[in-house]
N, C-alpha and C positions, 0 to 999 in steps of 0.2 A: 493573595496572588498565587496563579499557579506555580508549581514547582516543575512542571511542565519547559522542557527548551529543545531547540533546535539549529542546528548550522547551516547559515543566509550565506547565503552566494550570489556576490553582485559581479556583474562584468558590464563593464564602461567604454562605450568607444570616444574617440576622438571628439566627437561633435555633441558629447554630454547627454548621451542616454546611456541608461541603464536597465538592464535585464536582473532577473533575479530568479535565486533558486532555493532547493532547502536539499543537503547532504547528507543520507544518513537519517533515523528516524529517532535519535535518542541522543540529548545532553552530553553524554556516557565517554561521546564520541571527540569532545571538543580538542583534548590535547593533542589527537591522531591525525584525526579528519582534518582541520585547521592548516598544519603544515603542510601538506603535501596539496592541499590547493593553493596557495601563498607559495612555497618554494618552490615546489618539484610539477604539477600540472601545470599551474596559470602563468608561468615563464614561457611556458613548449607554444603558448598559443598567442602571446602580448604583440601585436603588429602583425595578425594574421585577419583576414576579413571575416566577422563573425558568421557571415551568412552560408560561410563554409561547412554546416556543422556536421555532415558526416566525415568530412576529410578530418576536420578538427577531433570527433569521437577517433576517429580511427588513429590520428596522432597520438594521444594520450591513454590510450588502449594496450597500444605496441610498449609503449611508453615503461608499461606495470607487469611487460612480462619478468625481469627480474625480480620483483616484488612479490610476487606471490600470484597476481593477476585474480584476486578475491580477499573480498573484506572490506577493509578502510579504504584501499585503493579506489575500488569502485563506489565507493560513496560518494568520495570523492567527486570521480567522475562524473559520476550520476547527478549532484547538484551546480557544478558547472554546467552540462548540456541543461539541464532543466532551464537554468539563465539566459542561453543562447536562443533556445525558445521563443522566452519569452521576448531577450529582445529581439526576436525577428519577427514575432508576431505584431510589438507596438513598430519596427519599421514600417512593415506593411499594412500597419492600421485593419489589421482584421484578430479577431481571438486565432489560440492554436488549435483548437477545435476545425476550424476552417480549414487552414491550411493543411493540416494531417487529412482531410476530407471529412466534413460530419455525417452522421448517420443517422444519429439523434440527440435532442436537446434538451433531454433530462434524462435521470436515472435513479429509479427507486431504490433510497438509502436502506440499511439494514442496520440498526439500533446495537453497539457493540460495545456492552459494558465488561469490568474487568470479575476475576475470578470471585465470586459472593457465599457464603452460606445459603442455601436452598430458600430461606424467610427472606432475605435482602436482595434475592435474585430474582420472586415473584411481585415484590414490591417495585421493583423499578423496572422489569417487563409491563406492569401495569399503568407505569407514570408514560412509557413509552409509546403503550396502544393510544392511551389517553390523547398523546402530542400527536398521533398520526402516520406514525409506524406501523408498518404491514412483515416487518422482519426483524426477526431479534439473533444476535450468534451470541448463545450461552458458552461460556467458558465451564471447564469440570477439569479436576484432577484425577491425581491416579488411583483414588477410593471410586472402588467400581460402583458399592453399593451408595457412594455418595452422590455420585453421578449419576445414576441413573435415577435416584429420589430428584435432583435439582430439576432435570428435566422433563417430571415427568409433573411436578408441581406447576414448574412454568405450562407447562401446556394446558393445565386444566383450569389455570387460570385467566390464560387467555383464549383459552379456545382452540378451534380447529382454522380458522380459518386463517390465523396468524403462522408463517414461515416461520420453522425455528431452524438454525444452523448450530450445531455442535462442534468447538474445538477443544481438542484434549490435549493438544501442545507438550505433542511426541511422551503421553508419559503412562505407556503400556510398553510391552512386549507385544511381539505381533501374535501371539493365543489369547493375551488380555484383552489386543485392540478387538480381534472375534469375538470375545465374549458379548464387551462393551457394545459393538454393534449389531448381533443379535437382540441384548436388552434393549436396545433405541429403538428397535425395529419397525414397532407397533406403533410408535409415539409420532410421527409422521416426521421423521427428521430431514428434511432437505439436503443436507450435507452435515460429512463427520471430518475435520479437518485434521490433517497429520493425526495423528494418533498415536501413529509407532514411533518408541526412538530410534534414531540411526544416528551415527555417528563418522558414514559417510556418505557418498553420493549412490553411489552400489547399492550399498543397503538401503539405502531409503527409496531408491524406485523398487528392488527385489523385494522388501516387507511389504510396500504397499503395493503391490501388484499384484503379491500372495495374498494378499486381504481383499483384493478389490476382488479376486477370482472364489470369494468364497461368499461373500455379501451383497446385497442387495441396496445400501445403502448407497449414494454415490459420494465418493470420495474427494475432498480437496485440498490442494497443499500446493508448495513452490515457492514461501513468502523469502526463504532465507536462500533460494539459489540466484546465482548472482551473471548476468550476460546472457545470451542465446545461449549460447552452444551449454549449458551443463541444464536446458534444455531438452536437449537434442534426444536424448536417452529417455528423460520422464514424458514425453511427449510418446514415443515410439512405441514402448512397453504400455502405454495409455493404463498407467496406475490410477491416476483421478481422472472425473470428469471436470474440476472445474479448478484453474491456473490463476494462481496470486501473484505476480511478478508485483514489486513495488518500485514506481519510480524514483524515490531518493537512493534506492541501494543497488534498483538492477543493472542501472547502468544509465537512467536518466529516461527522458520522456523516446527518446528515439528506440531506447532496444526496447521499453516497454510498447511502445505500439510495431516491431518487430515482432514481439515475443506474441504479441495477442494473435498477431495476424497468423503468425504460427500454428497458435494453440485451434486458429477458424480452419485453418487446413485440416486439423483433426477432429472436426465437430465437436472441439472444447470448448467451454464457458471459458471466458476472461475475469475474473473478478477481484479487480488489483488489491491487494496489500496494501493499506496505508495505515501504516504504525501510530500507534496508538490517538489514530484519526489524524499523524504531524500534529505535534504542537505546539507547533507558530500558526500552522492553516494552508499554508504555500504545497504543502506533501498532496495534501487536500485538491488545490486546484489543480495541482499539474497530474495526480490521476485522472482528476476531470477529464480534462483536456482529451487524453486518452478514449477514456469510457466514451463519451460524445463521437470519436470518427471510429468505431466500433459497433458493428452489429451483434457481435458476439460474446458483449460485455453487460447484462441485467443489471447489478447489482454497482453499488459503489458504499464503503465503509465508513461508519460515520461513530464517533468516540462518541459517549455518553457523559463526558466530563468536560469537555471544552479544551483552553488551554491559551497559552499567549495571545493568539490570534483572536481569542472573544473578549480579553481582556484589556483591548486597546492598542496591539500591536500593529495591530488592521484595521485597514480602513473598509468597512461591511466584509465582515468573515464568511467563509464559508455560510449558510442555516439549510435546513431542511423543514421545506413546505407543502403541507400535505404528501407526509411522505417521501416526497422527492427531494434532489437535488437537479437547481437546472443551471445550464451553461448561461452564458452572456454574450454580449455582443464587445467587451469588454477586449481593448488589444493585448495581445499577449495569455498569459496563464490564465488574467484576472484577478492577482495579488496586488492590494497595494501596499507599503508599509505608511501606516500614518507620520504625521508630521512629529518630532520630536522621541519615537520610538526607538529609536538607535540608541539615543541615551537614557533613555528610562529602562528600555531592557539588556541594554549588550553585557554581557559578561567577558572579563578580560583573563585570559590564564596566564600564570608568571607576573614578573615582574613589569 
């Protein structure tokens, strides 16, 4: 079984439905995340009508400015609205795709395995093409000469005609990260993801803005900024072309389709962030959801490992078919939790 989890967010009204979310993209999170949905959000909103959910976001938004108004808060947040969503999409018996406005009904996945040896990295880009994959995003560390060998393998093994995307997950300096995408240059890299570390907000639009004005590669990044507004700056500077908000952390399905539409005001890609593909599935559908009322969203993330969600947690998980993933006519997100899952997977913290 995987070791794989994720924090489920249910909201219940009165007449015995239920919506469901996923908060936060990581296990990691449960002792944090947990509380402050149970004590401090899901109080602010109990006897409030669910179909409120911008008044509702904005409730518990004001709510986290003494908090820090980023981090677990927002995960928080982010998988309560995803709930609301959902249940307002099974009210009104249409998927959220609908109601957000769809655009289209499928989106070509991109194959994204974890950090590999250069031999283990060609090996399962090949099991990948094999299944139907037209995109792969190699992960690389901060050995330049290591990096640039992994990717230069995979490419020749699967050819030209496969998308390759590169993330280096912030671990250069910004003269390393030039280096680094110089060497990629030739390899036909689609995108170089973060690259540089920063250690704030400042720096990380000023490094990668100072890189993006020196390279040719197009840049992508945003997966760890959290609401519109920190935003606001990486959009303006147009450091990347192409914006990862993720909705279990950005703030839920609503700022994420905020953020996208944002990012369409600056002729940016949307290509949401979903951590380590959710591994429940639920992270999964509700960027769906998203990607579908978006014209300026290609791509949608898809783990190479699975996770709760293909192991019974769900009832038909997420798959990727001929390359794609497609939406449903399914109301709400399109998550179901199977019969009996709560108790075969829940994990209890304390006593």
């Amino acid at each position: 079984m995987s070791t794989k989890g994720g924090i489920i967010v249910e909201v219940s009204t009165s007449d015995g439905s239920v919506g469901i979310g996923e908060a936060g993209f990581s296990a990691e999170y449960f002792p944090t995340v947990g509380p402050l949905i149970n004590e401090q959000l899901g109080p602010m909103i109990i006897g409030r009508d669910p179909r409120d959910i911008g008044a509702l976001w904005h409730t518990m938004m004001r709510a986290t400015h003494m908090w820090g108004r980023r981090g677990v808060e927002t995960y928080a947040l982010s998988g309560i609205d995803i709930a609301l969503w959902d249940l307002m999409g099974k009210t009104a018996e249409q998927p959220v795709h609908r109601l957000l406005g769809t655009s289209q009904h499928s989106a070509r996945a991109y194959f994204a395995p974890s950090l590999k040896p250069a031999d283990q990295a060609v090996a399962e880009a090949k099991e990948a093409v094999a299944a139907g994959y037209t995109a792969i995003k190699l992960r690389v560390d901060g050995d330049l000469h290591r990096a640039v060998h992994l990717v230069q393998s995979v490419r020749t093994a699967v050819g030209a005609e496969i998308e390759l995307m590169v993330d280096a997950n912030m671990a250069y300096d910004r003269r390393g990260a030039l280096t680094l995408a110089k060497e990629l240059h030739g390899l036909q890299v689609a995108w170089l993801e973060e690259p540089i570390m920063s250690h704030s907000l400042s720096q990380y639009v000023t490094g990668h803005s100072w890189l993006a004005d020196r390279v040719d590669i197009p840049l992508a990044g945003g997966e760890s900024l959290l609401t519109r507004y920190e935003y606001i700056d990486l959009m303006s500077k147009l450091p990347f072309d192409i914006i990862q908000p993720d909705a279990a952390s950005v703030g839920g399905i609503s700022e994420l389709k905020r953020i996208a539409d944002m990012a369409g005001a600056w002729n940016l890609k949307c290509v949401p962030h979903i951590g380590c593909s959710s591994g429940t599935g639920i992270g999964i559908y509700a960027g769906l959801q998203v990607i579908l009322s978006c014209d300026n969203a290609p791509l949608i993330e898809f783990d190479a490992y699975g996770g709760l969600g293909w192991e019974g947690f769900l009832v038909d998980p997420p798959v990727v078919k001929d390359g794609r993933v497609w939406g449903s006519e399914e109301p709400g997100i399109g998550a179901r939790i199977a019969d009996g899952a709560d108790e075969r997977f829940s994990l209890r913290i304390g006593a």
